[in-house]
N, C-alpha and C positions, 0 to 999 in steps of 0.2 A: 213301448217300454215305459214302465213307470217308472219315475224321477222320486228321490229321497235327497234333498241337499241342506248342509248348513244346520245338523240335526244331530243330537247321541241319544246312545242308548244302551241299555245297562239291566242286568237280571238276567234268569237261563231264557234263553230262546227268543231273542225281541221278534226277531225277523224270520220265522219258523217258515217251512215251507210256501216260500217266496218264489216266485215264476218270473220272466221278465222285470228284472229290477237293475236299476241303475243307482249306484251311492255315488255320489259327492262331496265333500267336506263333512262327512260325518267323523261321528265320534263311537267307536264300541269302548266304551268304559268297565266296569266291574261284569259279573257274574260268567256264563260260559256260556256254547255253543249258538254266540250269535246268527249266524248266516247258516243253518245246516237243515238237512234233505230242502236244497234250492235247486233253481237251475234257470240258465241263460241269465249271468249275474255279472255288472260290470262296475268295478268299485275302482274310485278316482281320488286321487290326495284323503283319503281317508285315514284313520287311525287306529289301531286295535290293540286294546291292551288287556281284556278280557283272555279266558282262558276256550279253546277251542272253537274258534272262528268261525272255520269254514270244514265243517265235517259232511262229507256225501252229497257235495255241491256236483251237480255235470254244467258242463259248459262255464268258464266262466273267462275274464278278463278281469286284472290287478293290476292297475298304472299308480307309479307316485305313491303310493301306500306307504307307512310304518306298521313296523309290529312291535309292538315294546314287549320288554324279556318276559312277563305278565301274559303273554299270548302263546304259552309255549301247548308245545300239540298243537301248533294252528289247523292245518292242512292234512287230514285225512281221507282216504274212501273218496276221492275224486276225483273224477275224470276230463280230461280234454279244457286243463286249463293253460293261460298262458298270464303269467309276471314280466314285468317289466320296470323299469330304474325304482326298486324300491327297498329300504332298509329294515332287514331282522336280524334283531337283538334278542333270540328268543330261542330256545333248542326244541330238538324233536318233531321241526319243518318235517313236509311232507312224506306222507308212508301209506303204500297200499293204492296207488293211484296206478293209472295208465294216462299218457300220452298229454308230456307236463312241461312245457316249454319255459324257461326263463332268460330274459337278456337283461345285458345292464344292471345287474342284483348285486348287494352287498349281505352277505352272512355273517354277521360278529359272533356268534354261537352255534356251530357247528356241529354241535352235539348229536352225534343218532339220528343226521338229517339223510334225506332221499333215503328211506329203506322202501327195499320190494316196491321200487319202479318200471313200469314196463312202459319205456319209451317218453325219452327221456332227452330233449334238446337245450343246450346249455350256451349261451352267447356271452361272453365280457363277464363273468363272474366272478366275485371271490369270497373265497372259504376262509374264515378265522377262527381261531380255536374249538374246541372239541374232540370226541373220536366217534370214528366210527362210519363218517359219510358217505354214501352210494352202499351200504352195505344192503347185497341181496338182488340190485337190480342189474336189468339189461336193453336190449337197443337201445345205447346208450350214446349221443354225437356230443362233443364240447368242442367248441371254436373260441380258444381265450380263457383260461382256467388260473389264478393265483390262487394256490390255500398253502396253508401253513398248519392246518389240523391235523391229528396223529390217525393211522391205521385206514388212508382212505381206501377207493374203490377194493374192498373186499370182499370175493364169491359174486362178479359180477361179471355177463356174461355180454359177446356180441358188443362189444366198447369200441369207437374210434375217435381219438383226441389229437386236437388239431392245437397249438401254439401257449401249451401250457407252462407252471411254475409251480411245481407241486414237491413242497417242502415239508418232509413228515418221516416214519419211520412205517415198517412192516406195510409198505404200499402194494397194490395188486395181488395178494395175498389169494391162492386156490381160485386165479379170473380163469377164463374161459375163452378163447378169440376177441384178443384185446390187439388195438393197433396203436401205437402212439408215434408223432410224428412231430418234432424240430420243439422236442418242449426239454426241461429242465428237470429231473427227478433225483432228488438230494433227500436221503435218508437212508438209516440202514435196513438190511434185509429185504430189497426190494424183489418183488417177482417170486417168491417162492413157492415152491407150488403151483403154477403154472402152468398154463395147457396152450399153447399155439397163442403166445406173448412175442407183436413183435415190436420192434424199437429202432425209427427211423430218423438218422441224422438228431438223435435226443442225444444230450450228456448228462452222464452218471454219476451218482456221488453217494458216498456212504458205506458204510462196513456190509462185507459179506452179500453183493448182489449177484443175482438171479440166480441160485440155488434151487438145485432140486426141481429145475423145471423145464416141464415136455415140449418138445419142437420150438424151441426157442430161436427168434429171429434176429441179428443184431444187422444194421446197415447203416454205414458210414457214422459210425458215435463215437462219440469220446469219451473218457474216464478220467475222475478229478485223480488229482497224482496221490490222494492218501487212500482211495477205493482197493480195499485189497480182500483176499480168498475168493474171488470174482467166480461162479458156474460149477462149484461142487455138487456133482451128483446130477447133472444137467444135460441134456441132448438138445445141444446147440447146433448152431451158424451163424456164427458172427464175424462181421467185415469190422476190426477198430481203427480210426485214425488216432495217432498216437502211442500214447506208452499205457501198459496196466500194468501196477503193482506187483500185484502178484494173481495169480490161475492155479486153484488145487481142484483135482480130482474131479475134474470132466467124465460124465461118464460116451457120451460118444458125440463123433459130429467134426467140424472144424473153425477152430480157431484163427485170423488175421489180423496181428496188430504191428506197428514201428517197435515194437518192444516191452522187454516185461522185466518188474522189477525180479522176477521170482515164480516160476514153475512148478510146483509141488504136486509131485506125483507120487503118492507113496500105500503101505500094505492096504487103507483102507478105503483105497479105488474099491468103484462098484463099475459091473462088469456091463457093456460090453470092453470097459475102459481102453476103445481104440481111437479117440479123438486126437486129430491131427493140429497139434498147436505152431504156428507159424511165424516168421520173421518177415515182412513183406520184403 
């Protein structure tokens, strides 16, 4: 593999169809599409503040890296790479890729990042500001998720997320076989539109959740005490530990909680409207 260290470089295309390449302490400075149509490319504490990095790179590995807000577009049309503990400041990260691993990442610009990924593994992550993230993709695992950006995984298919924090509004939005497990989902409008969304030992928080959505699974969750109109128009099963605000217009399925502020069942139930709402 050939070595590049201790070196920048700057203008379109320094590093153009590059095979076997290793960067170290480099520097991509000004112009664009430094590192693209490459591949088997492993870049170490480097730097990138150029615009479109690493476009239709296969194979790659990214340790230690920055991307400064200057590098936005970084990561397109690539395949089979994997990031690791490294810092972007920069929106419109990765789109169009398949089989994209990152651990240990920090995202300060979340902007329109992960679209149309296919396969998709995510360790100790966090998402800050933006909209729009995971929009599009699927095989999708997170193990460790903080974001705080608005409208995440929307239209996104085959998800299972394991010990998140995801603080936002209009989340999971028309997902598809989405699992979520012991994580924190605080926003309004969560789940709507939804097709076999299930939510295990998570607690809920925010105006108007899980609306309007198919085969819905709730098991052992909780509900923050202002979370209210909770499963309008919804074909549930949910187990809650606790109290819910309030529950209108279930359209079928059953309800379990310790209590509800408030039942609303009224003319503009949508039918089979036989859900059985319970008192444990």
């Amino acid at each position: 593999m050939k070595l590049i260290k201790n070196q920048s470089f700057g203008g379109e295309r320094p590093l153009f169809e590059s095979h076997n390449l290793r960067m170290e302490n480099v520097i991509i400075t000004d112009g664009e599409s430094a590192v693209k149509e490459c591949s088997d490319i492993e870049a170490q504490n480097c730097r990138f503040e150029g615009k479109y990095p690493f476009w239709h790179v296969d194979r790659s590995i990214i340790t230690n890296c920055y991307f400064a807000p200057g590098s936005r577009s970084a990561i397109w049309y690539s395949n089979d790479m994997e990031m690791r503990k490294c810092v972007i400041d920069a929106p419109k990260f990765f789109r169009e890729m398949k089989n994209l691993t990152l651990r240990d990442v920090v995202i300060n610009d979340a902007d329109e990042t992960f679209w149309n990924i296919d396969g998709l593994t995510i360790e100790n992550v966090q998402l800050h500001n933006g909209t729009y993230p995971f929009m599009g993709s699927r095989n999708i695992k997170v193990n460790g998720l903080k974001s705080d950006s608005n409208y995440v995984f929307q239209y996104v298919k085959n998800v299972e997320i394991h010990d998140a924090e995801i603080n936002t509004k209009d989340a999971f939005w028309e997902v598809e076989n989405v699992t979520i497990y012991d994580s924190l989902l605080d926003g309004e409008y969560l789940g709507w539109h939804s097709k076999n969304l299930r939510l295990v030992r998570c607690h809920i928080g925010g105006e108007q959740p899980l609306c309007y959505a198919h085969d819905l699974v709730l098991e052992d969750c909780t509900f923050d005490s202002a979370s209210d109109r909770a499963f309008e128009y919804s074909t549930v099963q949910a187990d809650v530990r606790g109290f819910i605000k309030s529950v209108k217009n279930p359209a079928s399925g059953i309800i379990v909680a310790d209590g509800y502020g408030s039942i609303i069942l009224d003319e503009n139930i949508k039918g089979p409207a036989n859900c059985k709402i319970i008192v444990r």
